[in-house]
C-alpha positions in Angstrom: -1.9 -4.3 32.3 -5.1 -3.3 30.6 -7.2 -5.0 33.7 -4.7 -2.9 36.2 -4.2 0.7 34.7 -6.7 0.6 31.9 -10.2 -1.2 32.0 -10.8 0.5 35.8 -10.9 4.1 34.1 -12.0 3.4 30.3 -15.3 1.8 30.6 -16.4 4.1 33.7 -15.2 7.3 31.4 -17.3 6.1 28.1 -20.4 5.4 30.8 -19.6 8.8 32.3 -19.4 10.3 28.3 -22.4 8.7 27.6 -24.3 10.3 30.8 -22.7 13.9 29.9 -23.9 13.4 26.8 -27.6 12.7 28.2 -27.5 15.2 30.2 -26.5 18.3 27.6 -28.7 21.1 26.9 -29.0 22.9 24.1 -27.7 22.0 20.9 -24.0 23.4 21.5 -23.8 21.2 24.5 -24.9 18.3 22.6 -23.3 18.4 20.0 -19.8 19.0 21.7 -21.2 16.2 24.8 -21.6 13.5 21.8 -18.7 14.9 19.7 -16.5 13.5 22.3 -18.2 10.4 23.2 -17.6 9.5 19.2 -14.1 10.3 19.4 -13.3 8.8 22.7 -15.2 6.0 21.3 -13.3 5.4 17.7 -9.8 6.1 20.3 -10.7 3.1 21.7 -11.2 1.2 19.1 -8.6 2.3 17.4 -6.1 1.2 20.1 -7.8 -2.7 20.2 -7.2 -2.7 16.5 -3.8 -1.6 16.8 -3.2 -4.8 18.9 0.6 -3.5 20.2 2.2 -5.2 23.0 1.9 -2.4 25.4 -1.3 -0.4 24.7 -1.8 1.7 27.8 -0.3 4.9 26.3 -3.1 4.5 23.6 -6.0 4.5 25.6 -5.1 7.9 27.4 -6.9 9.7 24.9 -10.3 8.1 25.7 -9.3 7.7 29.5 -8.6 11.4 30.0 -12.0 12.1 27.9 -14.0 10.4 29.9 -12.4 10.9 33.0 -13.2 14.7 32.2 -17.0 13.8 31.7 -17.3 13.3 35.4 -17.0 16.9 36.0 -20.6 18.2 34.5 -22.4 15.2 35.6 -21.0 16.2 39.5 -22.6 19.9 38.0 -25.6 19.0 37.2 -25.9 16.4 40.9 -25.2 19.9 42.5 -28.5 21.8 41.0 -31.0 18.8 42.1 -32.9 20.1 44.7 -31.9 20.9 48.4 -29.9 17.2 48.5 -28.1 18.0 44.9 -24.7 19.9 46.5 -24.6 17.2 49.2 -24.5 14.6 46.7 -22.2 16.4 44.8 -19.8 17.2 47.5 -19.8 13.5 48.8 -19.3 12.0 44.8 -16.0 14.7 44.6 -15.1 13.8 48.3 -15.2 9.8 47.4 -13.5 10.2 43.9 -11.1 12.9 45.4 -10.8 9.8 48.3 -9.9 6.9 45.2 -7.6 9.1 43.5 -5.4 9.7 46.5 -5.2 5.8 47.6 -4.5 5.1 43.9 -1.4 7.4 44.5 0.3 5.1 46.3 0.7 2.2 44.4 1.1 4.4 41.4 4.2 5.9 42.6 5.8 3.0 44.1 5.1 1.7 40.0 6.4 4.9 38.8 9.4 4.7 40.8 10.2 0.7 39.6 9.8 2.1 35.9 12.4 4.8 36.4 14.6 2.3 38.0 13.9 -0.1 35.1 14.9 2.9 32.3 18.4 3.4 33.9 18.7 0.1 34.1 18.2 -0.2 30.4 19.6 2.9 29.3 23.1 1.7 31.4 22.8 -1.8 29.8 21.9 -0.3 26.0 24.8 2.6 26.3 27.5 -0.4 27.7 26.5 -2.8 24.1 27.0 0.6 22.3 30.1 1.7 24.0 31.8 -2.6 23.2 31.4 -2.0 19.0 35.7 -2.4 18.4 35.3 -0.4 15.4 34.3 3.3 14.3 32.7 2.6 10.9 30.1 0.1 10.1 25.9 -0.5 9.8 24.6 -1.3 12.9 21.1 -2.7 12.6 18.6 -2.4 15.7 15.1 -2.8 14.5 13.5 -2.0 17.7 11.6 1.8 18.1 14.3 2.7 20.6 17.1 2.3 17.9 16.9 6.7 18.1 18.7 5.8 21.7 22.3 5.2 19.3 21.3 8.3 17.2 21.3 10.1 20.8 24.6 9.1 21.5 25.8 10.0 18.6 24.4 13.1 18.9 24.6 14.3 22.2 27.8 12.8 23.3 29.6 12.5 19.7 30.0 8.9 20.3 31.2 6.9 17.2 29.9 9.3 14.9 31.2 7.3 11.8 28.7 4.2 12.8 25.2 4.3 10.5 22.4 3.2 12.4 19.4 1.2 10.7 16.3 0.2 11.6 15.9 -2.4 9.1 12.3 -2.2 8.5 12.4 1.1 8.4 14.4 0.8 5.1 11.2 -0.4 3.2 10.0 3.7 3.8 11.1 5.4 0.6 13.0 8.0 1.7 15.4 6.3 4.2 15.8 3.9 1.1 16.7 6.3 -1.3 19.3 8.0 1.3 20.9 4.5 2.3 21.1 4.0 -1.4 22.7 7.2 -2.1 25.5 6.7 0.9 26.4 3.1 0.3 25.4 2.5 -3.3 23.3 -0.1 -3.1 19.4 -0.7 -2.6 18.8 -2.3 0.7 15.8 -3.8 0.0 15.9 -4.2 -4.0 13.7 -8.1 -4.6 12.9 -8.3 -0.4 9.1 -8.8 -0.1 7.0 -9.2 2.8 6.1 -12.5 1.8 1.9 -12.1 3.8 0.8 -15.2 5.2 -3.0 -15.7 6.6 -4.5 -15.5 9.3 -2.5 -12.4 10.1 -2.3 -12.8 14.1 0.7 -11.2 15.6 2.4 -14.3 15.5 2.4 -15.0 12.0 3.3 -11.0 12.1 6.4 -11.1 13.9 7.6 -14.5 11.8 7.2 -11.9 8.6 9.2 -9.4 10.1 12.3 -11.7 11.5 12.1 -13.1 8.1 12.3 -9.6 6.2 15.3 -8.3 8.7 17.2 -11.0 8.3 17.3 -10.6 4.2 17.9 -7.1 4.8 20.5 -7.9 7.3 22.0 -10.5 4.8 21.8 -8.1 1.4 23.9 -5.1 2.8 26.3 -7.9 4.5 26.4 -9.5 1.2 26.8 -5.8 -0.3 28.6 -3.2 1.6 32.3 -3.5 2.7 31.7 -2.3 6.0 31.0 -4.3 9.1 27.3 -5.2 9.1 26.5 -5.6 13.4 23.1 -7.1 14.7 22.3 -5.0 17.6 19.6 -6.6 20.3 19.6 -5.6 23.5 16.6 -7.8 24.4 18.6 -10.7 24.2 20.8 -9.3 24.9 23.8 -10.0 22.3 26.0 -7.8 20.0 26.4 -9.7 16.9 29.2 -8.7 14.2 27.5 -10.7 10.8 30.6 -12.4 9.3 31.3 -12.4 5.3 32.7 -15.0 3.4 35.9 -13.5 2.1 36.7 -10.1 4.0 38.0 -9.3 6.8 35.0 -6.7 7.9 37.4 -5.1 11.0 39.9 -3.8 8.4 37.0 -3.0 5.9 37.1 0.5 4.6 34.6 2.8 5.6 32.3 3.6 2.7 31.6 1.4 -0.5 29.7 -1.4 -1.8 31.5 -4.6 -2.6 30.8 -6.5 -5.7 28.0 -8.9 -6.5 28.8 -12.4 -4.8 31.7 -11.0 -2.2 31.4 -10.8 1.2 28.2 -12.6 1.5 27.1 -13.9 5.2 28.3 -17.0 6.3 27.9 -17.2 10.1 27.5 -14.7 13.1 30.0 -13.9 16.3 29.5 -12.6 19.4 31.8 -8.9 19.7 32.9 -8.8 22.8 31.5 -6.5 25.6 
């Protein structure tokens, strides 16, 4: 991805930065010329420390930065001499030329992702739409988990179902609110046990390893059904306890100490 949609525009928009930059006059124009080389420079960097998965939507800051550098350097080709607006007209024409040829395999990809998010969004609302009961925790830890919130929301679907991201219980004020609701503290002796060399790897083992304790601890906990919710396996998984029956559970309450602790998972049917 970065070869395809990013590397092409990034390191042609820093060289372009850097040129505008040469190029300014006076010290307002420098001084605005560098200002944005430095920050397109430190949004790039940023976004290779960052190290996500998908990364393109981070580099549009330094993209669109430099990209917008090309404009004075086609300014200043245009006051060269007698040849300057013919060189200027000819480097718009040619880039005007790329961008329109880009066009077309952009919007065949545009079109594939909308396809994909319908897909998704059809396959994510169908999981949602199989939970048997109306009360219970269901934990997605994904960034998307908001999509249950929306349906919730928006089409007062199974409003008595909280919906977790587990991780996201470690933040102090989503822990103090699930503690006020159910009673409990999520998260209460769970630590992110850091191993070295931190490489994404060893990052996603900590955080399987810290969802699952979560997962396990309000099981363990809290009366109501506990439900792992993972669409990218996909699989809808009700989290069984060892001595309640968690589809006749009431809907609010912590059990005691000990009780309804998590012995094995089953599929909820679709």
């Amino acid at each position: 991805m970065l070869r395809s949609y990013v590397y092409p525009f990034l390191l042609p928009g820093l060289a372009a930065l850097t040129g505008a930059a040469l190029i300014a006059r006076g010290l307002a124009g420098r001084t605005i010329s560098w200002t944005l080389f430095v920050s397109a420079a430190l949004g790039t960097a940023c976004a290779f420390v960052y190290s996500v998965s998908d990364p393109s939507s981070y580099f549009l800051h330094p993209m669109t930065l430099g990209l917008a550098a090309v404009a004075p350097i086609v300014g200043r080709l245009a006051g060269l001499g007698a040849r300057g607006p013919r060189a200027a007209l000819a480097t718009g024409a040619l880039l005007g030329l790329a961008a329109l040829v880009l066009c077309v395999p952009w919007l065949r990809t545009g079109q594939q992702r909308v396809r994909l998010f319908v897909g998704f969004d059809r396959d994510i609302h169908s999981m949602w739409q199989s939970l048997p009961m109306d009360s219970a925790i269901v934990f997605w830890t994904n960034d998307m988990y908001y999509k249950l919130g929306e349906y919730q929301l928006l089409d007062h679907e199974k409003p008595g179902i909280d919906v977790e991201h587990a991780l996201g219980l470690f933040v102090p004020s989503n822990r103090a609110r699930f503690q006020r609701r159910f009673g409990i503290d999520p998260v209460e002796g769970i630590t992110v046990r850091v191993r070295f060399p931190l490489d994404a790897a060893t990052v996603a083992s900590l955080q399987r390893d810290a969802i699952r304790e979560i997962e396990a601890r309000v099981n363990a906990l809290v009366r109501l059904p506990v439900i792992e919710f993972d669409p990218g396996v996909p699989t809808v998984r009700l989290l069984r306890k060892f001595d309640a029956d968690t589809s006749a559970a009431p809907t609010t309450g912590a059990a005691r100490p000990g009780h309804g602790a998590t012995r094995q998972e089953r599929l909820v049917p679709r």
